[in-house]
ZASE-699638 format. One record per residue: z, y, x of N, C-alpha, C in turn; residue in three letters. Coordinates in steps of 0.1 Angstrom, whole numbers, plus 5000, padded with zeros to 4 digits. Each point is the difference from the previous one (the first is absolute). Example, Ala and Ser with C-alpha at 12.3 -4.5 7.8 and 13.67 -1.06 7.14 Angstrom:
// ZASE-699638
507849435132500050124991500050125009Ala
499350114996500050115009500850114992Ser
***
This chain:
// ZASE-699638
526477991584499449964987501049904993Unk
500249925009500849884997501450064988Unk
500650095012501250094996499850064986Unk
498750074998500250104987500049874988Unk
499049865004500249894992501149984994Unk
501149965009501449995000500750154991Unk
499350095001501050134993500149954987Unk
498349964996499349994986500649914995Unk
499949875005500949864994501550044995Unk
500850045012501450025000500050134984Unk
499350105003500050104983499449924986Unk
499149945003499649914990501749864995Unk
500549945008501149934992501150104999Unk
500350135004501150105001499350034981Unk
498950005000499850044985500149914991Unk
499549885003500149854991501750014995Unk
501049985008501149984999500650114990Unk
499350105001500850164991499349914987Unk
499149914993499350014987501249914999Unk
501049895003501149954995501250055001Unk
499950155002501350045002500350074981Unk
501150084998500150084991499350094997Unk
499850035010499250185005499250044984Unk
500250125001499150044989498750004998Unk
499050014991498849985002499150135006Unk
500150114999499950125004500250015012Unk
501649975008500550005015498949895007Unk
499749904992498749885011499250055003Unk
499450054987498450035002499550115007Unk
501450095000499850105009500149965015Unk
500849915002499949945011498449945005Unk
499649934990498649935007499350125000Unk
499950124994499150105002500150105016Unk
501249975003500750045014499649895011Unk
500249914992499149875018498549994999Unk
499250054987498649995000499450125006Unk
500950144997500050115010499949945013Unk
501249995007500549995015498749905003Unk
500149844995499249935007498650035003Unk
499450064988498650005000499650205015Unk
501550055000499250095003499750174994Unk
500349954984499550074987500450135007Unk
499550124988501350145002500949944984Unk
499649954988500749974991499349904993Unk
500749954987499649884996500550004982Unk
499449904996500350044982499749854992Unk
500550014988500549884995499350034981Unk
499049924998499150064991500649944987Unk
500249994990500249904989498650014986Unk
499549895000498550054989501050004987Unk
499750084991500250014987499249914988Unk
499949944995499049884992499750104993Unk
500850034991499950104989499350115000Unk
500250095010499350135002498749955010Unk
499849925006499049965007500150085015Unk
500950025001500550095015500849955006Unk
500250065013501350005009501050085000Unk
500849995002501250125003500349985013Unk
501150055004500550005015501649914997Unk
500349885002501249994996501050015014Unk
499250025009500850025009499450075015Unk
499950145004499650065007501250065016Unk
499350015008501350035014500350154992Unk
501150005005501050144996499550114997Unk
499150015012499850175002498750064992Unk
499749874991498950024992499549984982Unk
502149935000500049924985499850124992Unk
500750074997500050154990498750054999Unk
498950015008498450064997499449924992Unk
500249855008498949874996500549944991Unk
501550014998501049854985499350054988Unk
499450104991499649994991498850044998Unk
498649955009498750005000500049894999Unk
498950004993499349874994498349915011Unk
500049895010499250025005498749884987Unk
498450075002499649884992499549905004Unk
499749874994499749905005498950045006Unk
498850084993498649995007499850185002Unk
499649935013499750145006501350025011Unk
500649885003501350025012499849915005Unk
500450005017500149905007501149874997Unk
501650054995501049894993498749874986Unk
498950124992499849944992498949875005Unk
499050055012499849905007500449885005Unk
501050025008500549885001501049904992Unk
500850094989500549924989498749944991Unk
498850034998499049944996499049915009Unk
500149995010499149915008501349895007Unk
501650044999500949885006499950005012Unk
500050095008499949995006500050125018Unk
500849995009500150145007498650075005Unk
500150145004499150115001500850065011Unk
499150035010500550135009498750065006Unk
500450144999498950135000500550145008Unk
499649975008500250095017499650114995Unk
499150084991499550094997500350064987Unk
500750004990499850004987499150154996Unk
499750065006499250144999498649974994Unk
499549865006499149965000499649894988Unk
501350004993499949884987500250074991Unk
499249954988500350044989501149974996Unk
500149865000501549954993501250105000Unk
500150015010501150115002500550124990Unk
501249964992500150084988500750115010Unk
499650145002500750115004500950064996Unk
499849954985501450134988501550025008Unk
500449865005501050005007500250105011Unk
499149985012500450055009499950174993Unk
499350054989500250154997501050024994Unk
501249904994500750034992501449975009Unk
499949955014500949985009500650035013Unk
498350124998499350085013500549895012Unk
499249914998500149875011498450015003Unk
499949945014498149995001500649845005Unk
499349914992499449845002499050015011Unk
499949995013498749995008499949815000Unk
500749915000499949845001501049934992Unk
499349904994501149904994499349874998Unk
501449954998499749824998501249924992Unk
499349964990500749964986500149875003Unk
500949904988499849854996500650004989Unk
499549884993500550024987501549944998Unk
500250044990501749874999499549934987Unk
500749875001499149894993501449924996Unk
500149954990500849994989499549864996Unk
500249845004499249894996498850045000Unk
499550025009498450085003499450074993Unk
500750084994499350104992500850155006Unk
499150075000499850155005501850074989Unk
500350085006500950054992500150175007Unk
499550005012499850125005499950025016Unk
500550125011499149975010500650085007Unk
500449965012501050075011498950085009Unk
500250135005499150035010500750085011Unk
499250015015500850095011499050115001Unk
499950115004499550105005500250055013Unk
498450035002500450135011500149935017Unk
499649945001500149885016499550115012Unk
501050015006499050005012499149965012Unk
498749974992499149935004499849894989Unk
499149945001499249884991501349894997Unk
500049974988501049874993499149905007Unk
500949905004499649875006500649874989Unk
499249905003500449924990501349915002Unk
500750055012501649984998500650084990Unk
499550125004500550114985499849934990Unk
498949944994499549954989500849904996Unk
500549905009501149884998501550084996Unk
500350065009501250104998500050044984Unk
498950074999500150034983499749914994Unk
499749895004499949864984501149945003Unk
500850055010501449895000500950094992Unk
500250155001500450064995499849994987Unk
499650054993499250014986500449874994Unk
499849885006500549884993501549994997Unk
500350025012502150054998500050094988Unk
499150104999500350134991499749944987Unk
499049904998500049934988501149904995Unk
500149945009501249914998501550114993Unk
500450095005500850084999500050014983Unk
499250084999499350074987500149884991Unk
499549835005500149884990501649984997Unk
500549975010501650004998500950124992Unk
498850134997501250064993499450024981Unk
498949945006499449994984500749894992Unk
500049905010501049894995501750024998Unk
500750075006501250055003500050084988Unk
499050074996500050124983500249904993Unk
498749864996500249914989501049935000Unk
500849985010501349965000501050054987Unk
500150125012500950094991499750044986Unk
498749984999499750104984500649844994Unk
499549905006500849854989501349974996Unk
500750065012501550015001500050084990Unk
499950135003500750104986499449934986Unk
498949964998499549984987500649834994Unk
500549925009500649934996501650015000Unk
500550105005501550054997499550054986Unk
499150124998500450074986499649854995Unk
499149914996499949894994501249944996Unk
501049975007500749945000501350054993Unk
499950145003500750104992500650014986Unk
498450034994499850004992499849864996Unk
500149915002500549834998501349994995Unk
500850045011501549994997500450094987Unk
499650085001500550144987499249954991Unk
498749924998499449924981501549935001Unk
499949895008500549884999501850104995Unk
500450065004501250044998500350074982Unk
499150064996499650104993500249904988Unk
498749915002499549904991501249894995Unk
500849985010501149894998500950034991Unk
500750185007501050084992499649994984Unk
498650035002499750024980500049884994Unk
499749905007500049874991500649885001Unk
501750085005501349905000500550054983Unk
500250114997500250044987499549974991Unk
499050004993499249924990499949825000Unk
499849985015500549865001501149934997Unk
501350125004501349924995500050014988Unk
499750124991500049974982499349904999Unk
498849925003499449944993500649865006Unk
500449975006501149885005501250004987Unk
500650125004501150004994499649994985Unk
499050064989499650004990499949854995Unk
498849905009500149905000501049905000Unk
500750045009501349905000500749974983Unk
499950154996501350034987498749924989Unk
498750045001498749924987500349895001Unk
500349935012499949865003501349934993Unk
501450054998501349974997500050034981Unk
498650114996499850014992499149914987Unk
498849975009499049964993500249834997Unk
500849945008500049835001498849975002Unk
499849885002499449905004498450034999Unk
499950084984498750004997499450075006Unk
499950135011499150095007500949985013Unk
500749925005500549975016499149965009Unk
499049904995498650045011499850125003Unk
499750084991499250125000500450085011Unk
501950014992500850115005500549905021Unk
499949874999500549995012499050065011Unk
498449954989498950055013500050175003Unk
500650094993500650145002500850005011Unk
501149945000501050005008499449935015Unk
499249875002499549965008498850105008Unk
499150084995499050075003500950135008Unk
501050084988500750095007500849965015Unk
500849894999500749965013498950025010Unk
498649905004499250015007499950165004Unk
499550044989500250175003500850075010Unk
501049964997501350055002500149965025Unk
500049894995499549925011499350075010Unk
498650064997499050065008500950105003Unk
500350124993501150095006500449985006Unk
501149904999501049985013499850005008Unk
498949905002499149985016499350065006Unk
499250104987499750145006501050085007Unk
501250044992500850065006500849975014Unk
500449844999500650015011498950005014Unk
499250004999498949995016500050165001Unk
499650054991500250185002500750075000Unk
501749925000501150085001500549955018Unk
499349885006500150005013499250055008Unk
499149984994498450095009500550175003Unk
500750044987500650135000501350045005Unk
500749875005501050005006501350024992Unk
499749994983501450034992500349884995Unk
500149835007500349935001501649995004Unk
500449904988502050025000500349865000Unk
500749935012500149865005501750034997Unk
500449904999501749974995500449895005Unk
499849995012500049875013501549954998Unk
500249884997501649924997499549845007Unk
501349975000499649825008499849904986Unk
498749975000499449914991499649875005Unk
500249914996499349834998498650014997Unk
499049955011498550034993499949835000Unk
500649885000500349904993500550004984Unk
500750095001500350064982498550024994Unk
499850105006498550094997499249924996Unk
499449915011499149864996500149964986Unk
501249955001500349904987499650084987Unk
500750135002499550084988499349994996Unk
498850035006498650075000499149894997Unk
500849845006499249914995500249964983Unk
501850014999500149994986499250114993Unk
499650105002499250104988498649985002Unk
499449915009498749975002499849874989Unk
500950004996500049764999498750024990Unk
500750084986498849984985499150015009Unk
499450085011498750075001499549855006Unk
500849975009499549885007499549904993Unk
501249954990499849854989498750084991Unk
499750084995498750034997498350005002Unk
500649975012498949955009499949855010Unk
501349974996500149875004500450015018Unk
500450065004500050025017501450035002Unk
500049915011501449965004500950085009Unk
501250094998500350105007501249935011Unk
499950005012500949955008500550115005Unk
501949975009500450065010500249945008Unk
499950055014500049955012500850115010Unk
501349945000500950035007501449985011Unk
500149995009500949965011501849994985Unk
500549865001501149954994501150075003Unk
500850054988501250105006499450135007Unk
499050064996499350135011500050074989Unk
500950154994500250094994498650085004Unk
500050025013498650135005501050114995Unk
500850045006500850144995499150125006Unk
499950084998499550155004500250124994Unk
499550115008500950124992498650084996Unk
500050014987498450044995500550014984Unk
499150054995500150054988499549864990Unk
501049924992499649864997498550044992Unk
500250124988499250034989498650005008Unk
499450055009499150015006499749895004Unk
500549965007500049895007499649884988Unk
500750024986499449894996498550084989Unk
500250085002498350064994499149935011Unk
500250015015498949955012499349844988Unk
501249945004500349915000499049944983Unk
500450064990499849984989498350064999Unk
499550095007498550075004499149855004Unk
500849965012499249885008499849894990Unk
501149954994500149894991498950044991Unk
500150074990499250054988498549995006Unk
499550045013498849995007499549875005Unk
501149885004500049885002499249944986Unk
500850014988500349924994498450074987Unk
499550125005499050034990499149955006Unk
499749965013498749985009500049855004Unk
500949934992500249865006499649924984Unk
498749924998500149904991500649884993Unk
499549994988501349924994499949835010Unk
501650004995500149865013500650025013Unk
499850105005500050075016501950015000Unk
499850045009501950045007500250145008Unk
500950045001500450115006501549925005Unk
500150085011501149955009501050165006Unk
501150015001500750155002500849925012Unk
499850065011501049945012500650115006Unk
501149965003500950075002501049995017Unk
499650085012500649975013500650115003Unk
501749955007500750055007499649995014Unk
499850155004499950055018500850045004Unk
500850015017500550125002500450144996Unk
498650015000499750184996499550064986Unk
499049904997499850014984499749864989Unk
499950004992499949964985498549994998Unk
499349865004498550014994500149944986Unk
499250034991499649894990498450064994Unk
499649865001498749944995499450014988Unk
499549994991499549954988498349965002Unk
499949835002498849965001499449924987Unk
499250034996499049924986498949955011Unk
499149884989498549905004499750054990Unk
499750144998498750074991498850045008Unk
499750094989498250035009500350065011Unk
500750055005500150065016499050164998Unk
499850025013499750154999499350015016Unk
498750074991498749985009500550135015Unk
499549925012500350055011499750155001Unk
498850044999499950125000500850134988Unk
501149954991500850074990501149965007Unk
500649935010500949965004500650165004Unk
499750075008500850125005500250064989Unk
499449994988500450134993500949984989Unk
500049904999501149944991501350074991Unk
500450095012501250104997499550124998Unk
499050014995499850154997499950054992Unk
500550094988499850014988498850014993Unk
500150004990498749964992499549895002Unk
499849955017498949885004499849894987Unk
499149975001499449854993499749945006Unk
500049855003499249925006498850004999Unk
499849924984498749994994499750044988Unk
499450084994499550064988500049894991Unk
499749865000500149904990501149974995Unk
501349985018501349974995500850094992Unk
499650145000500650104997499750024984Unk
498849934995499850044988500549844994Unk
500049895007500949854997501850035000Unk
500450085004501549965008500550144996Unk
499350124995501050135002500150045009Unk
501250104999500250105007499450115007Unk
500650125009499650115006500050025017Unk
500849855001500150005014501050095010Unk
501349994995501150084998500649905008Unk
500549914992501449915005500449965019Unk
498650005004500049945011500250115008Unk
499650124999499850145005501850054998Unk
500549954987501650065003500949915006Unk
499549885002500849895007500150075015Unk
498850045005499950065008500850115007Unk
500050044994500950125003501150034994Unk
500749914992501649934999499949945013Unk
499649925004500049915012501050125015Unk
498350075000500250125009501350145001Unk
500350004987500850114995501449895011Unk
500249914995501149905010500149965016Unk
498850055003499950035018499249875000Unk
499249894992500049904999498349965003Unk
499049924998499149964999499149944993Unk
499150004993499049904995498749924999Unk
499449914997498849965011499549924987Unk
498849955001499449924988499049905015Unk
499949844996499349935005499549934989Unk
498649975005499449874988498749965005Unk
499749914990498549915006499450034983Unk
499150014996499250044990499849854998Unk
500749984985499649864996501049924999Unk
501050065009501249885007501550064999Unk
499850134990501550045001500450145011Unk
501250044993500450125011501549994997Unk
500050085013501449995005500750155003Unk
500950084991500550135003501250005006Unk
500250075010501649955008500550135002Unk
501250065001500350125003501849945002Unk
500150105011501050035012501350104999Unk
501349995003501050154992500449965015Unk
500850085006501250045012500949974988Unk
500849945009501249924993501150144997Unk
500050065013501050194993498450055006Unk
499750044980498950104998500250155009Unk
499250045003500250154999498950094995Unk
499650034986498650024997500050165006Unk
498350055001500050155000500550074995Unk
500750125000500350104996499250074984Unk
500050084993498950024989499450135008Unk
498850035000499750135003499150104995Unk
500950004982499850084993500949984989Unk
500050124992500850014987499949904995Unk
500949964994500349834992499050024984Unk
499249924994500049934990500549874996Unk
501249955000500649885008499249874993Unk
500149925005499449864994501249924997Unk
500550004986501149954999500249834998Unk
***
């Protein structure tokens, strides 16, 4: 007794172990239908699935020598022994079935099988019925070890079936957020191409009205020129995240001063700063060039993304600080403001396109939520890193990292280059 104990245990984890393996879902279940055979005794055994829709069962999985009769009979809920126990939750075993009604027969005439005994359980799905494993044919009376045998089985057989229903919505999200995404990249590409052209006439148009008109319509015509550039702007940042995402990203890596860089970026910041009254510092190691081999132009878009983000989110009076450290191996620099900071739970998403913090700031402050998202991946395009810290209330801090000799990814697709 002891011993056949020991068979049952030892086939019971030999099965557990196959539900984390690769194995296909077909190759398992045929397996549990082969140790609910052998263990219980059976002559064969079957694997019910209820249909919601049609209010039936089907056979989603029957032993070999019987799938072709029984795979496309329908069994029904009432008036079958599976429909009993998928409706009461619960197992059934019947030494006689000659003697039960329940016993739907169509099968055994349509499989020239004779049913003399069986003993079902249901499979249960977060406790709800989903359909109902059964063995046939014992010789001699099902015992309620049999009965445990088939609810240990049957549960495995549910579990299976849950993991592959989950394993479908996987995949169906995968594909539907690749075409999503697709069809993302090709608007976003489509959309840009058509309205760099119209945009540059109307820059260019402007420019020539403005050299035309004097003084008296130069509001008008500069707010033209100002409205277009912004325009112009979104593109770019559109373009360049989706020409790395797409892999037609074009780096022109030379040895650059990101001490130079700094300075730049702070001199084209200054009007924005004195505008608001906030004091732009650098903070840099004395005599420290920061040489590296990186693409300067990008490198100072990062750079110029973070600032422009500092310096919109930081109140009048406030400071922004640009630091600047020589490593061994790479080139960090900082850009920290004492603005409103950035509430913890938006903290991860910071770099992601589109993102907004807050709907209020967004409709206070502008923008589409671009800049931070291509800083990003200029950063990355350079083998490099980026990170955002802050205290909501108290300021933030964006720091990003270069290898002193870059070596960015490779492109891994046809170029739309980001010039």
């Amino acid at each position: 007794m002891a011993s056949h104990q020991a068979k049952i245990l030892a086939r019971f984890l030999e099965i557990s172990r196959g539900l984390g393996t690769e194995v296909d879902i077909e190759t398992y279940l045929h397996s549990l239908l082969s140790a609910a055979t052998e263990l219980t005794g059976s002559e064969s055994a079957s694997l019910l699935e209820y249909d919601e829709a049609a209010g039936n069962f089907y056979f989603k999985f029957v032993r070999w020598i019987h799938r072709e009769e029984a795979g496309i009979e329908r069994v029904p809920l009432k008036g079958s022994i599976a429909g009993w126990i998928f409706q009461n939750v619960r197992p059934l075993a019947i030494d006689d079935v000659s003697k039960d009604d329940r016993h739907y027969k169509r099968i055994d005439e349509i499989a020239g099988f004779t049913t003399r005994s069986i003993l079902g359980a249901p499979l249960l799905i977060h406790g709800k019925p989903v359909g109902v494993m059964e063995v046939v044919n014992k010789q001699g009376a099902y015992t309620e070890e049999d009965t445990v045998v088939v609810e240990v089985l049957a549960s495995l057989a549910a579990a299976a079936m849950h993991k592959e229903i989950l394993e479908k919505g996987i995949q169906s999200s995968q594909e539907e957020a690749r075409e999503l995404d697709r069809l993302k990249n090709e608007f976003i590409a489509i959309t840009s191409h058509e309205l760099r052209t119209p945009l540059g006439l109307i820059l260019g148009h402007s420019t020539f009205l403005k050299e035309l008109t004097g003084p008296q319509y130069e509001e008008q015509v500069d707010a033209i020129i100002r409205n277009a550039s912004k325009l112009k702007e979104i593109i770019e940042s559109l373009t360049s995240v989706d020409n790395y995402q797409t892999g037609g990203a074009l780096i022109r890596s030379r040895k650059v001063s990101v001490s130079r860089i700094i300075e730049d970026v702070i001199v084209s910041f200054s009007e924005m700063a004195n505008k608001k009254d906030i004091v732009l510092k650098k903070e840099t190691q004395p005599g420290q060039e920061m040489w590296v081999d990186v693409d300067g132009g990008k490198i100072a878009i990062v750079l110029s993304n973070l600032m422009k983000n500092a310096l919109t989110f930081t109140n009048e009076g406030g400071e922004v600080i640009v630091r600047g450290e020589q490593q061994t191996d790479y080139i960090k620099v900082s850009v920290q403001d004492n603005g409103i900071g950035i509430p913890t739970r938006d903290l991860p998403r910071v770099f992601d396109r589109f993102y907004q913090v807050e709907s209020h700031l967004t409709r206070r402050h502008g923008g589409m939520g671009l800049g931070l998202s291509v800083a990003k991946v200029m950063v990355e395009m350079h083998g490099g890193r980026i990170w955002a810290e802050s205290i909501e209330g108290d300021g933030s801090t964006f720091s990003f990292i270069l290898p002193v000799h870059a070596t960015p990814p490779p492109p891994t697709a046809p170029p739309a280059f980001i010039e």
